[in-house]
Structure formats: C-alpha cells, structure tokens
VEXLUM-382044 format. One record per residue (C-alpha): residue in three letters; x, y, z. Coordinates in steps of 0.1 Angstrom, whole numbers, plus 5000, padded with zeros to 4 digits. Last residue first. Example, Ala and Ser with C-alpha at 12.3 -4.5 7.8 and 13.67 -1.06 7.14 Angstrom:
! VEXLUM-382044
<'ser'; <5137; 4989; 5071>>
<'ala'; <5123; 4955; 5078>>
! end
This chain:
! VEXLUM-382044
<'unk'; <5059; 5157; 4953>>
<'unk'; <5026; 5151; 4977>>
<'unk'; <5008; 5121; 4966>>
<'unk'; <4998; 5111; 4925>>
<'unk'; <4964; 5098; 4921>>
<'unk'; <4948; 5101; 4961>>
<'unk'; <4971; 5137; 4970>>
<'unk'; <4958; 5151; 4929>>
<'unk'; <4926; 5142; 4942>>
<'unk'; <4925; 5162; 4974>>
<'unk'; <4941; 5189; 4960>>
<'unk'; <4919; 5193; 4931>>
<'unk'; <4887; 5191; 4950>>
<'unk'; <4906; 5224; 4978>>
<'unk'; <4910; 5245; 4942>>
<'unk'; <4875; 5236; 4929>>
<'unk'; <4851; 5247; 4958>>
<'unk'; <4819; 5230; 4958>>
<'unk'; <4826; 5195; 4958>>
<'unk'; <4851; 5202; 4990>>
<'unk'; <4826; 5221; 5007>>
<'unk'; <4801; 5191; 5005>>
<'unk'; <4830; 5171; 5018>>
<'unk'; <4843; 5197; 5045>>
<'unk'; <4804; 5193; 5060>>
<'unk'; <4804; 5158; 5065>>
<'unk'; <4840; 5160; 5080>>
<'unk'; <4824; 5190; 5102>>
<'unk'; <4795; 5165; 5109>>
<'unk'; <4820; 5140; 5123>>
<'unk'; <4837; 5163; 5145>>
<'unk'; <4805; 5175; 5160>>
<'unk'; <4796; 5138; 5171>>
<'unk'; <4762; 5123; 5153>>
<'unk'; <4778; 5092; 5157>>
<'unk'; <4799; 5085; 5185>>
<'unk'; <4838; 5095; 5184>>
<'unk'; <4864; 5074; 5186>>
<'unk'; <4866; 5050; 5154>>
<'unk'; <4851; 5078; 5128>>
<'unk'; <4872; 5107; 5134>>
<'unk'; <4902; 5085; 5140>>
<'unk'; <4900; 5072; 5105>>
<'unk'; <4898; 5104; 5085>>
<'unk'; <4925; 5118; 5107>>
<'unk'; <4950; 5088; 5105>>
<'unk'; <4941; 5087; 5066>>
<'unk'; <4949; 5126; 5058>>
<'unk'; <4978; 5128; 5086>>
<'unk'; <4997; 5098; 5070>>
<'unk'; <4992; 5109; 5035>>
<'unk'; <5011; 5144; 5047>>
<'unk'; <5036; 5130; 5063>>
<'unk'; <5044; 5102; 5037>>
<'unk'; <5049; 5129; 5012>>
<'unk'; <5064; 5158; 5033>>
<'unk'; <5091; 5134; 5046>>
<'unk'; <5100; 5115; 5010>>
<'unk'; <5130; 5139; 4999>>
<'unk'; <5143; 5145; 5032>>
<'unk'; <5143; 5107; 5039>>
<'unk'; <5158; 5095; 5004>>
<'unk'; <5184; 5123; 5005>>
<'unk'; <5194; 5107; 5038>>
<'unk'; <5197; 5073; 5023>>
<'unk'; <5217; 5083; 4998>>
<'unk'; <5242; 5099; 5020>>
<'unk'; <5243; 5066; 5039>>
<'unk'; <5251; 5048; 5004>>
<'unk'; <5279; 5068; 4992>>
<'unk'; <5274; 5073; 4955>>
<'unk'; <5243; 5097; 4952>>
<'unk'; <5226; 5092; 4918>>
<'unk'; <5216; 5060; 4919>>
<'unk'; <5210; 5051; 4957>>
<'unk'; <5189; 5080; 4954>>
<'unk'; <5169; 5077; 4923>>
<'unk'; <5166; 5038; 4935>>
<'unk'; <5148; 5050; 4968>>
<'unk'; <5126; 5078; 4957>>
<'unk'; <5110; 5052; 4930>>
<'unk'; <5106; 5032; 4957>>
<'unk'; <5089; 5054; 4985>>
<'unk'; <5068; 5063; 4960>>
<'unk'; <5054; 5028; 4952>>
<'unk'; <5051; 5024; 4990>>
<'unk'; <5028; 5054; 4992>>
<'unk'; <5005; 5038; 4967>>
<'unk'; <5004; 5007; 4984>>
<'unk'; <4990; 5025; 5015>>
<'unk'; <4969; 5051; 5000>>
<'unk'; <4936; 5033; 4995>>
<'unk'; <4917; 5063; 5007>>
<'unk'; <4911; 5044; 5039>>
<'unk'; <4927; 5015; 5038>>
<'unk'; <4944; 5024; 5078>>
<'unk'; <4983; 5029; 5069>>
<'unk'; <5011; 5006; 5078>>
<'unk'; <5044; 5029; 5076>>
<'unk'; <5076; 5018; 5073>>
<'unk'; <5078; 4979; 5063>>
<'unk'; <5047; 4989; 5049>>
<'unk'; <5066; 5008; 5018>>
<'unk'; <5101; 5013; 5024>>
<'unk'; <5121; 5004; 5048>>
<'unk'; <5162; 5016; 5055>>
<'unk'; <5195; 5004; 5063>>
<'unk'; <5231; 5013; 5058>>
<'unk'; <5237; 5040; 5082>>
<'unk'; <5204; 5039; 5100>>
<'unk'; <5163; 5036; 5092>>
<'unk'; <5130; 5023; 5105>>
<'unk'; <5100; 5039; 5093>>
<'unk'; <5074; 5049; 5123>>
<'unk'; <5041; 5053; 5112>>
<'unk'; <5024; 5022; 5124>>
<'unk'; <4992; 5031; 5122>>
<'unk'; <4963; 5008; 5131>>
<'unk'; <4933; 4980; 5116>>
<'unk'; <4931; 4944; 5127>>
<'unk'; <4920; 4920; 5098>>
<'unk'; <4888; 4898; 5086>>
<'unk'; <4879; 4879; 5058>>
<'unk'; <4843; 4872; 5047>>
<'unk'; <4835; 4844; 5020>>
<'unk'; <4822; 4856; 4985>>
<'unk'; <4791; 4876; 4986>>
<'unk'; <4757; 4883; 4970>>
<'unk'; <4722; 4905; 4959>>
<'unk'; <4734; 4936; 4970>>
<'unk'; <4702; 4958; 4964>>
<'unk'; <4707; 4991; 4942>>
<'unk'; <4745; 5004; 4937>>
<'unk'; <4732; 5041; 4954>>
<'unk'; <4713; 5021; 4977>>
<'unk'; <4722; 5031; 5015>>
<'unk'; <4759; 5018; 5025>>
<'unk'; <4753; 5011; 5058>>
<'unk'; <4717; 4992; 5054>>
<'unk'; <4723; 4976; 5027>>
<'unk'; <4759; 4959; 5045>>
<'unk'; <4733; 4948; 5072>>
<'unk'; <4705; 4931; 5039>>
<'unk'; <4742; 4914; 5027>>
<'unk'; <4751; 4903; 5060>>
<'unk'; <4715; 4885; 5066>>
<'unk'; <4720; 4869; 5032>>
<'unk'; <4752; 4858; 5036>>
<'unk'; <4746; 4844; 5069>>
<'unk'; <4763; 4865; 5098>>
<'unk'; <4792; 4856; 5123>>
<'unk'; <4813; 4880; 5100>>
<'unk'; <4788; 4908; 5112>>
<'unk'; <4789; 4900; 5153>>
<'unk'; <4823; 4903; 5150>>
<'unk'; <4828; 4930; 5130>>
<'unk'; <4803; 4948; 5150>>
<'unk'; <4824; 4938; 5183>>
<'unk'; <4860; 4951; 5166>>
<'unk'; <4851; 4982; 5155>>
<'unk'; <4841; 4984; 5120>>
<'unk'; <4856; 4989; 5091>>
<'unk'; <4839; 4978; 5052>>
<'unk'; <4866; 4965; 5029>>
<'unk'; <4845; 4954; 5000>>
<'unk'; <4856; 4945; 4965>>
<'unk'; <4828; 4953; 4942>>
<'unk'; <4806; 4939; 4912>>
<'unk'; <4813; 4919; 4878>>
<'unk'; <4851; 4923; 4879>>
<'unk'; <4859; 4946; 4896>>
<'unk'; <4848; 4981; 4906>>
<'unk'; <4860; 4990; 4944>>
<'unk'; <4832; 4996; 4972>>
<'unk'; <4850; 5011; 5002>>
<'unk'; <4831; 5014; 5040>>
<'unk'; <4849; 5039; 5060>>
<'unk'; <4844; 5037; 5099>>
<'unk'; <4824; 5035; 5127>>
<'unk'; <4791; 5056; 5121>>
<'unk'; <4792; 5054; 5083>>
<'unk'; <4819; 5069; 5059>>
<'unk'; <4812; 5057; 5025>>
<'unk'; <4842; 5054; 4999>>
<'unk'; <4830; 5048; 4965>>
<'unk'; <4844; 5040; 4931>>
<'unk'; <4829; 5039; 4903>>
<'unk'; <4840; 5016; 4868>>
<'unk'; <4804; 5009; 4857>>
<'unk'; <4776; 5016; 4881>>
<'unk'; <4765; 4988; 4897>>
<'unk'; <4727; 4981; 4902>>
<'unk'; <4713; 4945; 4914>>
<'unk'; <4744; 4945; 4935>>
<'unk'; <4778; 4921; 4937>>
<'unk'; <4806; 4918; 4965>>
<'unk'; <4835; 4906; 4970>>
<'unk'; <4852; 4906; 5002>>
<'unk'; <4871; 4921; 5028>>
<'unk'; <4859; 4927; 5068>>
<'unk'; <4883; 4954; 5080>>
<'unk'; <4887; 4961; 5121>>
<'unk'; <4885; 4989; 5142>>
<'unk'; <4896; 5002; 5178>>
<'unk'; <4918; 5027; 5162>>
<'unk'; <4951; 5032; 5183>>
<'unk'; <4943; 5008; 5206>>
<'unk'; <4940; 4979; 5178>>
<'unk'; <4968; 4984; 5167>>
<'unk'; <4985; 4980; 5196>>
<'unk'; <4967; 4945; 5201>>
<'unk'; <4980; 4936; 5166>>
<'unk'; <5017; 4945; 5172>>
<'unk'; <5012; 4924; 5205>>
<'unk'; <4993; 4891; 5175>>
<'unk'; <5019; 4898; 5147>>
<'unk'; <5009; 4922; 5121>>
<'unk'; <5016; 4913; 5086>>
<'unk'; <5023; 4946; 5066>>
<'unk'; <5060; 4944; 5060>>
<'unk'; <5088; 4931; 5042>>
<'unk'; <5102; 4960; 5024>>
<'unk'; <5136; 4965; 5046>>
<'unk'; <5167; 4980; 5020>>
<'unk'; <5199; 4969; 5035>>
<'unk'; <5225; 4989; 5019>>
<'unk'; <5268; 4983; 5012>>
<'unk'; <5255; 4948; 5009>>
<'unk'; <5267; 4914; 5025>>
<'unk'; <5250; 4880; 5022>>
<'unk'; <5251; 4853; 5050>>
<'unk'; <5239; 4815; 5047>>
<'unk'; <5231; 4797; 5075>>
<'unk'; <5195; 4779; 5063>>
<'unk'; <5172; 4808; 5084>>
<'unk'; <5194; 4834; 5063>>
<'unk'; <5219; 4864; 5077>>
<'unk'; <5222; 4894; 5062>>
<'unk'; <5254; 4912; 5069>>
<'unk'; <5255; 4949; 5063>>
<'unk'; <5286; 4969; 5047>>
<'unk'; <5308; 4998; 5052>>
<'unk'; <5315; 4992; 5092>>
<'unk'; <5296; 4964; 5102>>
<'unk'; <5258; 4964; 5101>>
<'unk'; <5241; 4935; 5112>>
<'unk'; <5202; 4919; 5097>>
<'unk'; <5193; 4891; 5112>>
<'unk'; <5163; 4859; 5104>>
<'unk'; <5159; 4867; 5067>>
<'unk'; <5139; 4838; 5053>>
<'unk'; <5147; 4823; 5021>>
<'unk'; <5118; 4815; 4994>>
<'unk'; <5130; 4830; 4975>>
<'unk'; <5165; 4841; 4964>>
<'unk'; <5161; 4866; 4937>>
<'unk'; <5193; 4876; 4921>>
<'unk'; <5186; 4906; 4888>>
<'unk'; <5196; 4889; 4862>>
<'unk'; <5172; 4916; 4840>>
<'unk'; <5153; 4890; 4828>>
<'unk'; <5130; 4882; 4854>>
<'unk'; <5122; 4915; 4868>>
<'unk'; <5089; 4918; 4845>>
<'unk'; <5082; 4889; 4851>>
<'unk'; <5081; 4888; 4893>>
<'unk'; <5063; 4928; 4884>>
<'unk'; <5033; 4910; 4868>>
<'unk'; <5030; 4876; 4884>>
<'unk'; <5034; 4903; 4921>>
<'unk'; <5002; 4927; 4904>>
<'unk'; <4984; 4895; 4891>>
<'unk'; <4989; 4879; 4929>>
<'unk'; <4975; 4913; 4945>>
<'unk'; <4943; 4916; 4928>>
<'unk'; <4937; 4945; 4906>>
<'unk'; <4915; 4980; 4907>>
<'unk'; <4933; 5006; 4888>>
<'unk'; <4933; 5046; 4893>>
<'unk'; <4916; 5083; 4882>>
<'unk'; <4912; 5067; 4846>>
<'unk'; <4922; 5080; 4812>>
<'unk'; <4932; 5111; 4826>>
<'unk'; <4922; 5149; 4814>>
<'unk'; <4917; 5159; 4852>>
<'unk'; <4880; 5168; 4852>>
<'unk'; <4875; 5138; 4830>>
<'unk'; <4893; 5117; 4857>>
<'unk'; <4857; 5123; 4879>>
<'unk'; <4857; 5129; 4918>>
<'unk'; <4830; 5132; 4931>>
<'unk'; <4821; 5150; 4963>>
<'unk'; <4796; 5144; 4995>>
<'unk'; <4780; 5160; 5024>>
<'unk'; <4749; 5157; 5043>>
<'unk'; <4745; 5130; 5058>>
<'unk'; <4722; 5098; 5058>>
<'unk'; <4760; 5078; 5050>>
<'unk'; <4787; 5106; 5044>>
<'unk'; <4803; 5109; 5009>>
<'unk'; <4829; 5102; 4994>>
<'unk'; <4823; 5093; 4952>>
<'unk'; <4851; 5079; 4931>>
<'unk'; <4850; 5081; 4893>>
<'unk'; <4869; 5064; 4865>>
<'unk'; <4884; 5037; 4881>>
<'unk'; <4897; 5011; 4855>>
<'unk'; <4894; 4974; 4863>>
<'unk'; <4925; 4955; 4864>>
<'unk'; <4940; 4921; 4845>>
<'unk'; <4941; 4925; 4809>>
<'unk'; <4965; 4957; 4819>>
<'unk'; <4991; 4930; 4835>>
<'unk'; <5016; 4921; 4813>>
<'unk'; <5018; 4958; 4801>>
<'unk'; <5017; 4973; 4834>>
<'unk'; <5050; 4954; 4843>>
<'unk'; <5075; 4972; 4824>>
<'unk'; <5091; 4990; 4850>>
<'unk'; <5081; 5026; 4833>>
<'unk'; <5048; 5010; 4836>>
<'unk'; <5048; 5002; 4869>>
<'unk'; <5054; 5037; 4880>>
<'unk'; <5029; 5054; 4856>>
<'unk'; <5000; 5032; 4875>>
<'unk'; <5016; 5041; 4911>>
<'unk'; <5008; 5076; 4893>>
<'unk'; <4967; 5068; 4883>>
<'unk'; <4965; 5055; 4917>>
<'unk'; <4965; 5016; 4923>>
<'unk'; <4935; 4997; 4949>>
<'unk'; <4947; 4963; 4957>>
<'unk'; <4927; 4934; 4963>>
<'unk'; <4937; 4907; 4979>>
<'unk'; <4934; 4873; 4960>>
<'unk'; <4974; 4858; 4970>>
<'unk'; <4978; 4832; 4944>>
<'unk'; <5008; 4848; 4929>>
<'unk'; <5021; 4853; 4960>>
<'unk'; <5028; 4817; 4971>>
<'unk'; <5035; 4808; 4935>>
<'unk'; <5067; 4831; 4937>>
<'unk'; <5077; 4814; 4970>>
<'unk'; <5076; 4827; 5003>>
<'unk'; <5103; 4839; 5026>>
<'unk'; <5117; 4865; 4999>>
<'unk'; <5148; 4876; 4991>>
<'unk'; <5162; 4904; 4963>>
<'unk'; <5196; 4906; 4954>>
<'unk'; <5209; 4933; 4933>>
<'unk'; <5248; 4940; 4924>>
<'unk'; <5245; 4917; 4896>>
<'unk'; <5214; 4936; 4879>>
<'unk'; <5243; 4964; 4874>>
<'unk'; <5229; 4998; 4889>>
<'unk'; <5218; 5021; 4860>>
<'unk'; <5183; 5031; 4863>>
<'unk'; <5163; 5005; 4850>>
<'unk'; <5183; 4981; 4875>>
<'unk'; <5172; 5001; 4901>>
<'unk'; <5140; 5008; 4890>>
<'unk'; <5134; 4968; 4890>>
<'unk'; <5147; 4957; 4926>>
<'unk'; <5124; 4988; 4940>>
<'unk'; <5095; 4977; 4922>>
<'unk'; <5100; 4937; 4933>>
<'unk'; <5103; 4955; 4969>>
<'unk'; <5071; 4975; 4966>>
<'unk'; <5052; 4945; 4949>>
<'unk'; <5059; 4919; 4974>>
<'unk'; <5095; 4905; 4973>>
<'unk'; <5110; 4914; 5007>>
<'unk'; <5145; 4922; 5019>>
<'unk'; <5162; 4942; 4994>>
<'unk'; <5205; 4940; 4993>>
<'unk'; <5215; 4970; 4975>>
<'unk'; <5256; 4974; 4967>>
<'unk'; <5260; 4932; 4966>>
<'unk'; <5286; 4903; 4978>>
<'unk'; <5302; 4935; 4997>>
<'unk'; <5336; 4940; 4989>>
<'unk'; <5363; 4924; 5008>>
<'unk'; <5382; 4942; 5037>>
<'unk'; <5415; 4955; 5028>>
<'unk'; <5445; 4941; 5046>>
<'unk'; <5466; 4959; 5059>>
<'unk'; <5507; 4951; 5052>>
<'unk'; <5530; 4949; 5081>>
<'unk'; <5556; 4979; 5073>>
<'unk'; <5596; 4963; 5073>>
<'unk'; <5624; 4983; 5086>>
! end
C-alpha cells in the first residue's frame, strides 16, 4: 500500500512585505531589522524613485517622541543639520479670548518637536536603511495584493509577484479626485501651504491660530514660517487667486500681529482636507500610518501617529511568531492611541468648518484654551498627547 506524498507549499519569498517607502514605511522596514528580523526577510517597494522623494519640499511637523523614534533608527543623526527646533507653541483664538503656551522648559526637553522638510526626512531614513540589506524595490508599483492561505501575493505593474507571511499597507495620503469630494463633505475645508516670512519672528515658536474657518499654523524654519492656513473651499479660492502682496496683507488680517507684518511668500499650494479613519486590516495584512488614517493638520499629528503605528508594528511582528496574532496585538495595542488623536483633530476641525463664527461651540473651544493655560494637570495632557500620543 503506497501513501501519495503532499507536497508542502514553499515559503514565502519574505516574512514582512511593506508597501510604501515614505517615512512611515522606511521606519517600519528599519525597526524591524533593528529588532531582530533578518534584513533578508524584508522587502520594501515603492512607485517612485528615491530622488522623487528626496525632492519632495513639504513640510513636516515631528513631536519630541517621533524625534526619539528616528533616532533609535539612526536617521536623526544624518538629518539634525536639517530641522528647526520648536521650543514653544502658542493656540490661541483670533480676536478671542482664550489661549495657552506650551514651553519644553515646563517639560525638561530640549525642544517640544522638529520642523523639517519631507525630502531630508525620506534622504535621512532611505540612508539610514541602506546598509542593513534590507530589499527595496523602487520604483515598482503594486497593482494587487492576494492572500492565500499562509502567505500574501503581491503582484507588480511589470508582472512580477512577491510572497510574504504579512502585507504591511503604508502608501497613503494622496487622495484621488471621489475620495477627494468625500473629503470634502466631511469638513468643507481646504489647506493653502507655503512659506512664509514677517518683519517680527520669534525664534523657534510655534503657533496654531484658530480663525473663523479653520486652523491657521505658522512653523519656525528657516528664516520665517511654513504656513498651512484652512479654509473652506471658496476663500481658498478666492485667496490663492491673490497677488502676493494682497495675500500677505489677507493672511495679516487672520493671524493678527503677534510675528509683526508678513512682508513675503513662496508660491501657494493647495489640498482637500477630511478623515479617513478607517485602517484596513485582515489575516495577513494591515496599514499603518495614512494608509490608515488621514488626519486634518491640525495639531500636526498625522505623521506622528504613523511613527507610532510603526514602532507598534515591528514590536509585534517581533515578538509574536504567527503573523495574524501579531497583527491583532498590533490593533489592541494602537486603538486608544489613534482613537484618541483622531477625536482631538476631528473635533478641533469640525468646530471651525461647520459652525459660523461667533457660534457657542466655538467660544467654548476659546474658553477650554484659556482654561487649559490656567489649570496645569489638563496643559500637561494636552502636550504630553502633541509630543508623545496616548501609550
């Protein structure tokens, strides 16, 4: 009596497989390998090319911990010459009542966060991954993603497939025009970016403004501000439609004079502005960073969250040795977190984009900020949330 011999399926080509390169996926690919898992079982791909993102200008607001984070990577150190401390950050309420400051001397740091533009963060965390043999196919676009059993296929645009035992989504953040329109439902607002420069800086502060429609963020750098000032989408219009001069006298006007007269611009960018709260996840796939959640900017917590979804991630898929297990350590250990960040910027934004100015839920936000300055315990927790998030 013979027995037909079964054949065992082949091993994946990789355990962690991460779809997108930007700084959340380079991070994840990094602490990883940092924390035990052979650089050989990593691949990391990409649709553009390292130069593409290096000469992406964005600006990018870091907290004091997405700051620890990259160091323990190794890429703070190539990029330190690169970012502009925050040392204060001041919320207040334009011709309101209402306002706090925050100050990293109150919390024995050297700085509450970093200001730096998004191609020196990627340049920064691209070399800091590059001799650790980690793969990195780039630039390769992912066009399907299959689970089968143990493993997920990931298929290429040029008709190659990978396998991993985990699928980790990071590509995100890049609305197309329906996701767009939703968006736009949800807050009715739009960001104008740029930079900025006044007659009267103040060295290294921060400020988010909250005007009639939205929060308006000045972040130290270089010699004046990056801007993202929301609107909804009809004064954003009319406002990128503006001469420089005429813009900056408008911008005056809705942030007051606390940085003096702004006296220039660079050219005006424009995006749509909306949650999209709902991270995608199964047996042996899961996103991380915008690829789960797209935050409105303000409080700058968007990138920030993303760096904590990573180092989350690879302490999972380290520790835990079945991969779906992982992954739902990962999810119970990052719910309160991204819960909690997501309330504090959908609120914040909501009040502004629906209601008219002067409503009563704006002057109770007006009000909470000049209690908040007042009353240590309720300061601390909201800058402890914007430097570190909820543990």
């Amino acid at each position: 009596m013979s027995t037909a011999n079964t054949a065992m399926p082949a091993p994946p080509d990789y355990d962690v497989i991460i779809c997108g390169a930007g700084p959340v996926g380079l991070s994840v690919a990094a602490l990883l390998q940092k924390r035990g898992m052979p650089a050989q079982r990593i691949a990391l791909i990409d649709a553009k090319a390292a130069e593409q993102a290096a000469q992406d200008p964005r600006t990018i607001a870091l907290s004091h911990g997405s700051q620890q984070i990259l160091h323990e990577i190794g890429a703070w150190t190539l990029m330190a010459s690169s970012v502009t401390s925050i040392n204060q950050i001041h919320v207040s309420r334009r011709g309101h009542f209402g306002r706090t400051l925050i100050q990293r001397e109150d919390y024995g740091l050297p700085a509450l966060g970093y200001v730096v533009r998004y191609g020196a963060l990627a340049t920064a965390l691209s070399a800091a991954l590059s001799p650790t043999g980690v793969t990195v196919l780039r630039p390769a676009q992912v066009v399907a993603i299959d689970e089968q059993g143990l493993q997920a296929n990931v298929q290429l645009a040029d008709g190659r497939t990978f396998s991993a035992g985990i699928v980790v989504q990071a590509e995100g953040g890049v609305f197309s025009e329906q996701t767009a329109k939703a968006l736009q439902r949800d807050y009715a607002q739009v960001a104008i970016v740029g930079h900025v420069a006044s007659t009267a800086g103040i060295a290294h502060r921060a400020f988010e403004r909250f005007t009639a429609e939205g929060p308006l963020a000045l972040l130290p750098q270089d010699d004046g501000y990056a801007l993202v000032w929301c609107t909804r989408p009809e004064t954003a219009q009319r406002l990128l439609a503006l001469d420089d001069k005429t813009f900056l006298h408008e911008l005056g006007e809705a942030f007051g004079g606390r940085v003096g007269r702004f006296s220039s611009c660079s050219p005006r960018h424009s995006y749509p502005l909306g949650l999209n709260a709902e991270p995608g996840a199964s047996a042996r796939t899961v996103a991380i960073g915008n690829a789960a959640q797209t935050l409105h900017p303000v409080a700058g917590q968007g990138l920030n969250l993303g760096l904590r979804d990573a180092v989350v991630l690879a302490g999972a898929l380290t520790r835990t040795t079945s991969g779906p297990a992982a992954l739902e350590q990962f999810s119970a250990q990052r719910r309160r977190d991204r819960n909690a960040t997501i309330r504090l910027t959908d609120l914040m934004a909501r009040v502004f984009a629906s209601a008219p100015d002067g409503a009563p839920s704006q002057a109770l936000l007006g009000f909470s900020l000049g209690l908040i300055d007042v009353v240590a315990p309720a300061k601390r927790i909201l800058a402890e949330q914007m430097m570190f998030g909820w543990r």
